[in-house]
MARFI-176391 format. One record per residue (C-alpha): residue in three letters; x, y, z. Coordinates in steps of 0.2 Angstrom, whole numbers, plus 5000, padded with zeros to 4 digits. Layout:
alaXYZ;...
***
This chain:
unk500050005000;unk500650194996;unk501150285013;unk501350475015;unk502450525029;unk502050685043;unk503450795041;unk504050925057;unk504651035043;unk504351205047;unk503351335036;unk504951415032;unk506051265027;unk504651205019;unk504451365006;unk506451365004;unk506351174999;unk504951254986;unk505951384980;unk507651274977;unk506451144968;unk505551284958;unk507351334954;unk507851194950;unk506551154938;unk506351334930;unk507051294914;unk505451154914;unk504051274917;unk503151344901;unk501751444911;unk501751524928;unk500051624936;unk500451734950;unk499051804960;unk497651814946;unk495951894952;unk494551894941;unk492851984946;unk491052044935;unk490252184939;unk488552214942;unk487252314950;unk487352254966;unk489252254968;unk490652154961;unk490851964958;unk492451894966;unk492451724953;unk494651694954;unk495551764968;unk497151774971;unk497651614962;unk499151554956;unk500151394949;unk501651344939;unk501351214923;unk502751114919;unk503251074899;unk502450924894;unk501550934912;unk499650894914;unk498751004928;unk497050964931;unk495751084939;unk494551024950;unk492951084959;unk491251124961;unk490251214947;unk490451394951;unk491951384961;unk492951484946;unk493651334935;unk493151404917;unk493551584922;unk495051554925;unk495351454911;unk494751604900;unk495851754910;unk497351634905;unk496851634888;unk496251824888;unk494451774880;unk493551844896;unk492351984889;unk491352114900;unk490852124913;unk492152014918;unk493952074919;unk495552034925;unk496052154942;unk497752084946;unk498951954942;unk500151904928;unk500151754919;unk501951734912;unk502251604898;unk504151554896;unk504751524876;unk505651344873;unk507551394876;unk508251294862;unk506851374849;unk506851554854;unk508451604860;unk509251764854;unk510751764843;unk511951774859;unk510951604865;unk510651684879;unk508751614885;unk507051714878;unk506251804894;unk504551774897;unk502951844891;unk501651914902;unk500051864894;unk498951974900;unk500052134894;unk500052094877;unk499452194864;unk497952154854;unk499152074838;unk500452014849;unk498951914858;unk498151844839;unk500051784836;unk500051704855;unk498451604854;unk498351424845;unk500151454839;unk500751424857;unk499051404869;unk497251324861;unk495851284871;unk494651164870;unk492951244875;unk491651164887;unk490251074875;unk491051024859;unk489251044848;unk489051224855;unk490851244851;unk490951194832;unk490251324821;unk488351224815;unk488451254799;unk490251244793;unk491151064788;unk492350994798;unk493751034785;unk493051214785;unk493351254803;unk495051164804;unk495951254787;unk495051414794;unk496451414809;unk497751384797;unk497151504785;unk496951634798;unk498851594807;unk499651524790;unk499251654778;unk500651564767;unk499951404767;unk499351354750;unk497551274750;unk498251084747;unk499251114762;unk497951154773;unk496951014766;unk498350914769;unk498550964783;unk496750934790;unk496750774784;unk498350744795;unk497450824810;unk496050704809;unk496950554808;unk497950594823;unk496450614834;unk495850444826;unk494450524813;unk494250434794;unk494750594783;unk492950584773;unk492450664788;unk493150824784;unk491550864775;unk490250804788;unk489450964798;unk489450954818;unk487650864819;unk488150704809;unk489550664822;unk489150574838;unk489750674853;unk491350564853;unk491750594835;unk491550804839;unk492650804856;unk494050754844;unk493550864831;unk493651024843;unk495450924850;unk496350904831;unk495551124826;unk496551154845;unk498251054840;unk498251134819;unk499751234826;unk500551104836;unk500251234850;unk501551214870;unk499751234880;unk497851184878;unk496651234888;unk495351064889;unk493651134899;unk492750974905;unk493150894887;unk492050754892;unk490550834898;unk488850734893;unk490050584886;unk489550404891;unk491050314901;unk491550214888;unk491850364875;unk492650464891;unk493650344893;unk494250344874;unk494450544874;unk495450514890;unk496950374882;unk496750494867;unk497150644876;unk498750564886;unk499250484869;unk499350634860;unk500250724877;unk501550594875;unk501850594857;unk501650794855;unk502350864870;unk501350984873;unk500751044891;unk498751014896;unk497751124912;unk496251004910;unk494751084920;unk493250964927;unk492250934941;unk492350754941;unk493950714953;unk493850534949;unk494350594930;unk495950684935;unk496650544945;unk496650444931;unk497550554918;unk498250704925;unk499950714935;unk499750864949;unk497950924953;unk497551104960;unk495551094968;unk494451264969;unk493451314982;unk492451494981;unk493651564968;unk495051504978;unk496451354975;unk496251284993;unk497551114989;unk498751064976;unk499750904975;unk500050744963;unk498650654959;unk499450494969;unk499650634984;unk497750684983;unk496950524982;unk497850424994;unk497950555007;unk496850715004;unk497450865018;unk495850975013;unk494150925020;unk493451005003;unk494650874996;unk494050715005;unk492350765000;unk492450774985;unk493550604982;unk492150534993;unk490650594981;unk490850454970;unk490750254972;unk492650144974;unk492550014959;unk493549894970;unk493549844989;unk491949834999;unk490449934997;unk490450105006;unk489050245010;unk489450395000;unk489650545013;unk489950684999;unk489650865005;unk488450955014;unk487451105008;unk487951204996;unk489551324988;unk489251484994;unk488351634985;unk490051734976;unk489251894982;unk489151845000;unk490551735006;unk490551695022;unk492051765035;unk493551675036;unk493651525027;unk492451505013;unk492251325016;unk491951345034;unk489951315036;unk489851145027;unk491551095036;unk491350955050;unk493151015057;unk492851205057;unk493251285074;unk493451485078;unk495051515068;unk494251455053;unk492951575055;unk493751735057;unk495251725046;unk495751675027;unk496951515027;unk498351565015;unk498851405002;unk500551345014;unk501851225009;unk501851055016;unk502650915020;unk504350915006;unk503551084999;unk502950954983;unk500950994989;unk500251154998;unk498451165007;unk497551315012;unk496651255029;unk496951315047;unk497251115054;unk498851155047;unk499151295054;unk500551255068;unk502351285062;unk503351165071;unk502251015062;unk501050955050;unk500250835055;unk499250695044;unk497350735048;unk496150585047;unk494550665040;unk493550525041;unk493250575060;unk492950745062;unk493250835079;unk492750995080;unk493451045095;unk495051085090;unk496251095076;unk497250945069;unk496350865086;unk496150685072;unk497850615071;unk498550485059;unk498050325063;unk499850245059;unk501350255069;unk502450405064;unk501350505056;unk500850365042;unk499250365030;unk498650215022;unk498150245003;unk496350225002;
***
């Protein structure tokens, strides 16, 4: 069984250990968000949807997003890509993306420096998107134009981005696109409403990869999909990853799906990133009580049968959130701190995951919470079951 070990790392150690991996690793990152906030306004005040959220995305990396519906997922999604449109708009933040070194170098070879996304200008932006980051919207017949073909809308991105390409080129191409994502090339004259929802998922995957982008953006790609087909887009997806290279912020609210395909998750909460770790991290030992919920929301396929606990009540209204931490009035751990301040996203453990809960508020440790018996009383007051510290993998 997989064990993860307490640590009495301190806070500091902890985010030195994060810096020196980060470091490290800096050459491997391709995006970094830093402190992104995202609000609508409206008539009765504005609408905190992302706040204060940030995470790094490794090259060839693939980040899923996970939570609730309203908890911020496709707005972010949309801030990163710049598509957000009023009354949304982005209040603070950078989203910086860093050129390959060995493509973009100067003529010194000294490496490029990175791009902040959100400062480009409006034809610096059209050269950015789906040359180096696509996305793949939510709802792949809403997203496919209804009355263009197939072949239409792919040579339309090529035409639009590759001025120069001659017409057999981009036919050629198109034809190339839909082989790779496992679509017969007749297809390329069938409109959206003569392909099953499977056939259209790919459809929307091959128009995001025409420029063999660094970065898509895949929002709940398999929403509406029966198992079966999910399961295809699914090995598709991390078939292409590994052949392609390029990076993946895959966005759902199904956790089940992101422990399958995706190699660290980030869960949301209120607008808020309140846990981050691998996905290995997150299912065998989850640190955030929103966590445990939602990984307890749906039924194991193997071991004995267990009730389904889910989570009680309901996300908060975004124009009302409640003191403190957002989670606190459908958490069966809350106690007074959790009330009256905001947890902050802390380091844990080696620094490798970070959770934004007052349990692990105590410097000198952090301890491993069992959150299958809440205690209320006090914080951390459920230990680890296991000698030093130790968590069986559910």
């Amino acid at each position: 069984m997989q064990q993860v070990w307490g640590s009495a790392l301190t806070h500091e150690e902890a985010a030195n250990a994060m810096v020196q991996e980060t470091s490290a690793k800096s050459a491997d990152i391709v995006l970094d968000v830093r402190h992104v906030s995202v609000e609508y306004a409206g008539g009765g005040g504005a609408v905190h949807a992302v706040d204060d959220v940030s995470f790094t995305l490794a090259r060839g990396q693939i980040l899923g997003l996970a939570g609730e519906s309203g908890s911020g997922k496709s707005t972010l999604a949309n801030a990163i890509a710049r598509l957000l449109r009023p009354p949304a708009r982005v209040v603070g933040g950078e989203v910086l993306y860093y050129p390959r070194p060995e493509a973009d170098a100067d003529a010194r070879g000294a490496a490029p420096q990175p791009v902040d996304v959100l400062g480009l200008a409006p034809e610096a932006l059209r050269a950015f998107r789906w040359r180096r980051l696509s996305m793949v919207f939510q709802s792949a017949m809403n997203a496919l134009n209804p009355v263009l073909d197939i072949g239409t809308q792919i040579t339309d991105v090529l035409q639009a981005h590759c001025p120069s390409m001659s017409r057999r080129n981009r036919q050629e191409r198109a034809v190339e696109l839909l082989r790779l994502v496992g679509i017969a090339p007749d297809r390329l004259r069938s409109f959206p409403h003569e392909l099953s929802g499977g056939m259209r998922q790919r459809a929307t995957i091959a128009i995001a990869l025409a420029l063999n982008p660094e970065i898509i953006i895949m929002d709940e790609p398999t929403t509406a999909l029966d198992v079966v087909v999910q399961r295809e887009i699914l090995a598709e997806i991390t078939d292409l990853r590994d052949r392609l290279g390029f990076s993946v912020i895959f966005i759902t609210h199904d956790l089940s799906l992101l422990l399958e395909i995706a190699d660290r998750v980030a869960i949301m909460y209120a607008g808020r990133i309140v846990e981050t770790g691998t996905a290995a991290e997150l299912h065998c030992q989850p640190r955030h009580p929103y966590t445990y919920g939602l990984l307890h929301s749906f039924p194991k396929v193997r071991g004995p049968r267990l009730a389904l606990t889910g989570i009680p009540g309901s996300p908060p209204n975004l124009r009302a959130l409640p003191t403190g931490c957002a989670f606190h009035p459908r958490c069966a751990f809350a106690f007074d701190a959790c009330r009256d301040a905001t947890p902050d996203l802390q380091p844990c453990a080696s620094g490798a995951r970070s959770v934004a809960c007052h349990l692990y508020d105590d410097p000198a440790a952090f301890p491993v919470i069992d959150l299958s018996k809440p205690r209320a009383e006090a914080p951390g007051a459920a230990v680890s079951s296991s000698p030093n510290g130790a968590a069986q993998c559910m």
